[in-house]
MILUM-680757 format. One record per atom (N, C-alpha, C): x, y, z; residue in one letter. Coordinates in steps of 0.2 Angstrom, whole numbers, padded with zeros to 4 digits, always signed. Example, Ala and Ser with C-alpha at 12.3 -4.5 7.8 and 13.67 -1.06 7.14 Angstrom:
2
+0066-0028+0039a +0062-0022+0039a +0066-0016+0039a +0064-0011+0035s +0068-0005+0036s +0064+0000+0039s 
END
This chain:
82
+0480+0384+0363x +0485+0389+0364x +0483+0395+0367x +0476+0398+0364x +0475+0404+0367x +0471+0403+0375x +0468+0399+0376x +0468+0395+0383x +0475+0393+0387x +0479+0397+0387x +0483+0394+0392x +0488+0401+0392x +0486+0405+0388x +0490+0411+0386x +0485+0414+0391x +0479+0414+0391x +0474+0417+0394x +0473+0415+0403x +0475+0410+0403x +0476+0407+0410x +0483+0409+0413x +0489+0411+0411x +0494+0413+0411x +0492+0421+0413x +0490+0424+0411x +0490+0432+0412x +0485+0429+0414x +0480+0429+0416x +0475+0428+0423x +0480+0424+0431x +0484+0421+0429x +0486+0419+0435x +0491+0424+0437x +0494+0428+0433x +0500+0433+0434x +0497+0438+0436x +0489+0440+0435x +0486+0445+0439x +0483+0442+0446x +0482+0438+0445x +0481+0434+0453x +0488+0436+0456x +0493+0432+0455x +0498+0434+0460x +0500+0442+0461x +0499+0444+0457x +0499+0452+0458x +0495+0455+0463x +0487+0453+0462x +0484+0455+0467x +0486+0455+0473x +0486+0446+0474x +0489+0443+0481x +0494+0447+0483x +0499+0450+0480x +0506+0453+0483x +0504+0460+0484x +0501+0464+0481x +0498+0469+0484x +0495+0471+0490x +0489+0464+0489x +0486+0464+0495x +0490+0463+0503x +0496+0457+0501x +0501+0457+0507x +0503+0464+0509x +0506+0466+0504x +0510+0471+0506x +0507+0477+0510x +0501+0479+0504x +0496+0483+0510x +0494+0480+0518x +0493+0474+0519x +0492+0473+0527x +0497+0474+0530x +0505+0471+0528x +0510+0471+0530x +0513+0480+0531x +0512+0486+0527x +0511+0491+0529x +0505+0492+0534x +0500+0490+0534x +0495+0491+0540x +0499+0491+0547x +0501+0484+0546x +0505+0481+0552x +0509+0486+0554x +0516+0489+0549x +0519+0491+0552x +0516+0499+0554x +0514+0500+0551x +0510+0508+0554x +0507+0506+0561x +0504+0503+0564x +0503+0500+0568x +0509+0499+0573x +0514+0496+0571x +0519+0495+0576x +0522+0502+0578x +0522+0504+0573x +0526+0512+0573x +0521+0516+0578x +0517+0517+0578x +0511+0519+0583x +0511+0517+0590x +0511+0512+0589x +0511+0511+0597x +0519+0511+0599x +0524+0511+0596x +0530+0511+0598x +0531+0521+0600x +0529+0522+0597x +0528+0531+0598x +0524+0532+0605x +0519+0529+0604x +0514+0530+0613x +0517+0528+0617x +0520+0523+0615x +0526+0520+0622x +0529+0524+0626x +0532+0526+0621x +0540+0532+0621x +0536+0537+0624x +0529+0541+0620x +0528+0547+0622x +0527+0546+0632x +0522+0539+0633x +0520+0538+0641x +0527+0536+0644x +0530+0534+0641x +0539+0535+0645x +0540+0541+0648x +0541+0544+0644x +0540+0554+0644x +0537+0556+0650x +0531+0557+0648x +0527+0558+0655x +0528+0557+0661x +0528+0550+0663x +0529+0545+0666x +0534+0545+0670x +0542+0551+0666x +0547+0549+0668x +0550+0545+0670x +0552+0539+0666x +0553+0534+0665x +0559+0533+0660x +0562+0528+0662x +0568+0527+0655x +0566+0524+0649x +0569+0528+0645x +0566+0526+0637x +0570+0519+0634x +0564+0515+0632x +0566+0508+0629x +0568+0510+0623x +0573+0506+0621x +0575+0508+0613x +0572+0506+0608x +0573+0511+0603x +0565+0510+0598x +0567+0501+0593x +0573+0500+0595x +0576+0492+0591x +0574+0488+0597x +0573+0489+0603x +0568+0483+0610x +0562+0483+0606x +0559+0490+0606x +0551+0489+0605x +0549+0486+0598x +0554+0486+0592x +0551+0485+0586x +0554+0477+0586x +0557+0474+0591x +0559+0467+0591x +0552+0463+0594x +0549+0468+0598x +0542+0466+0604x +0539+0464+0598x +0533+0460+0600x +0526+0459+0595x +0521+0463+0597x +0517+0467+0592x +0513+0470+0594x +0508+0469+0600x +0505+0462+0602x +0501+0462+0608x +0508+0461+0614x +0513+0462+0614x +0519+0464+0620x +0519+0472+0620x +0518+0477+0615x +0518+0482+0615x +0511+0485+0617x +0507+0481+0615x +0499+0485+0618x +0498+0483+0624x +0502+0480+0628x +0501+0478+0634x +0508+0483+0639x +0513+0484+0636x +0516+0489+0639x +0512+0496+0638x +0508+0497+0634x +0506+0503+0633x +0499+0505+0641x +0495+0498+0638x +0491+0500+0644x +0494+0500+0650x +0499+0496+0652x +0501+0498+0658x +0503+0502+0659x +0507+0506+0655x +0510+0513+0656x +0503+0520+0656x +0499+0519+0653x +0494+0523+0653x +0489+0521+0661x +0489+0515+0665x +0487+0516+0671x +0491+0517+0675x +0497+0518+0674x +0501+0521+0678x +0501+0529+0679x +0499+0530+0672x +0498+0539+0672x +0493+0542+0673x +0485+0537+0673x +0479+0539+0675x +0479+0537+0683x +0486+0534+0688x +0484+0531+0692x +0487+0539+0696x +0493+0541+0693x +0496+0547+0698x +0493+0554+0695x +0489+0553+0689x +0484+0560+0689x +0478+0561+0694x +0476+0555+0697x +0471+0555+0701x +0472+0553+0707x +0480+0556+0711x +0480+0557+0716x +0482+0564+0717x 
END
């Protein structure tokens, strides 16, 4: 009986850890997406450019957003450097 009480709260703390853990990545993730959705915007800005809406960008996947990002940022190093 005490083996199995014991193994019950050992796997209750397992699952807990494991949901914490997700959820910590899962904020990583979205801190991350909010980041680059913000640089976006801001090299929009500069850029003069129309702004994509922040419900487009947060539908993107992150590697769709890092690739609008650099594109936009060689656009802004391309017309700095004439």
């Amino acid at each position: 009986m005490y083996d199995s009480r014991e193994k019950a709260i050992l796997d209750r703390q397992w699952a807990l850890n494991a949901s914490f853990r997700d959820g910590k990545l899962e904020g990583k993730l979205e801190g991350k997406l909010e980041g680059e959705i913000r640089l976006i915007q801001t090299l929009q800005q500069l850029l003069k450019l129309p702004m994509t809406s922040e419900l487009d960008l947060k539908n993107a996947g992150l590697p769709q957003l890092r690739a609008m990002t650099v594109s936009f940022q060689e656009q802004l190093r391309s017309r700095m450097s004439l």
